[in-house]
Every structure is written in structure tokens, then in C-alpha cells.
N, C-alpha and C positions, 0 to 999 in steps of 0.2 A: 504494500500500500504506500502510494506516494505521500512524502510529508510535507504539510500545506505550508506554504511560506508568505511570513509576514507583510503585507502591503504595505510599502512606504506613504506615510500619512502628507499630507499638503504641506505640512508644515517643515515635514522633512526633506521633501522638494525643492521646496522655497531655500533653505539653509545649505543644503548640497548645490543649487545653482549661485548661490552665492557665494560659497567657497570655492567652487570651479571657475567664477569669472577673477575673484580677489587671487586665486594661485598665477595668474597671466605673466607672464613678467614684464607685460607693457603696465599694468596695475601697481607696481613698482615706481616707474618714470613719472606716471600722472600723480599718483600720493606724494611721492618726492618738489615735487613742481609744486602742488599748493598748500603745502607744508606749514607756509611762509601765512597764511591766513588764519594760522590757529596761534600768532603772536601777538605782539603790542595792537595787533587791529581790534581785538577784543579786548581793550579797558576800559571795566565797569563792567563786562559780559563774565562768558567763562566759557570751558569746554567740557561737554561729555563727555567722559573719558570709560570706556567699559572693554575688558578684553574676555574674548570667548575662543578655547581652545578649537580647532579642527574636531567636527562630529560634535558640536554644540555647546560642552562642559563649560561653564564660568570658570575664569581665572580670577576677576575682579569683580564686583559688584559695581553698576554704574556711580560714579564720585564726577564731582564739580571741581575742576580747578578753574579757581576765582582769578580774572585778568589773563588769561589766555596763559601758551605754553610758556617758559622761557626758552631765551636761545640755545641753552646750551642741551635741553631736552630738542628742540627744534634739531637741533646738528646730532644727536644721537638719536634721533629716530632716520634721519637723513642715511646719517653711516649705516645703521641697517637694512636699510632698504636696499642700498646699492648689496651689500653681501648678500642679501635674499634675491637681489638681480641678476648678481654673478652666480651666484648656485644655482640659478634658475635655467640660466643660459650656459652652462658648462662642457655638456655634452651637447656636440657638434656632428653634424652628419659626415659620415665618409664618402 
């Protein structure tokens, strides 16, 4: 007897296409590029800041930092990006 296998729910859909368009490594470049928009342009604002592992799990719980990034978080999320670019694009066709 075959065993029924579980249907992926909407929700899980929704969160799998979203992780398949964020893995891109053009997604990389564009994040990088307006980076710049989560600084001093929000004094008196702030940012959402929430991270969710690959396959949904919370890392953080969504938190407010008050006046946008600083630059030095600006330039460390920047440096990551580029190494998640270069791992991304690493392997090269022969």
C-alpha cells in the first residue's frame, strides 16, 4: 500500500518561493545596492529587523532599531552579501 504524502500547505509555497527567489545571486547585488536606505534616511523612523532560518524556523523575533542601521552594520551586512555572492557564483561551467 502506497504511503500518502503530505501536501505542501499555501503557506509553504509562499515561503519556498520566497526562498528560491532570495537564494539568486542577483538578490545579493540589489540588497547590496539599497542597503544605503536602511541608514541616516530613517531619523526618527527605524527598521524591522526579523531573521528566519531557510525552511521557516525564527532566528530573531521581529525588534525595532530606533534611527535606522549604523554604518558600520551597513558595511557588515554589505561584506556578507558579497561572500554569499561569491559562494553563490563559485562553481563555473566547463
Amino acid at each position: 500500500m502506497a504511503t500518502k504524502t503530505k501536501k505542501p500547505t499555501y503557506q509553504d509555497l509562499v515561503r519556498q518561493n520566497l526562498e528560491l527567489k532570495a537564494a539568486l545571486a542577483s538578490a545579493c547585488s540589489f540588497a547590496s545596492k539599497d542597503l544605503h536606505k536602511a541608514g541616516d534616511a530613517l531619523m526618527g523612523s527605524g527598521v524591522l529587523l526579523q531573521l528566519t532560518a531557510l525552511g521557516g524556523s525564527e532566528i530573531i523575533n521581529p525588534v525595532v532599531i530606533r534611527d535606522g542601521l549604523s554604518t558600520e552594520t551597513i558595511a557588515a551586512l554589505k561584506a556578507d552579501l558579497l561572500r554569499s555572492f561569491n559562494l553563490a557564483t563559485m562553481t563555473k561551467p566547463q
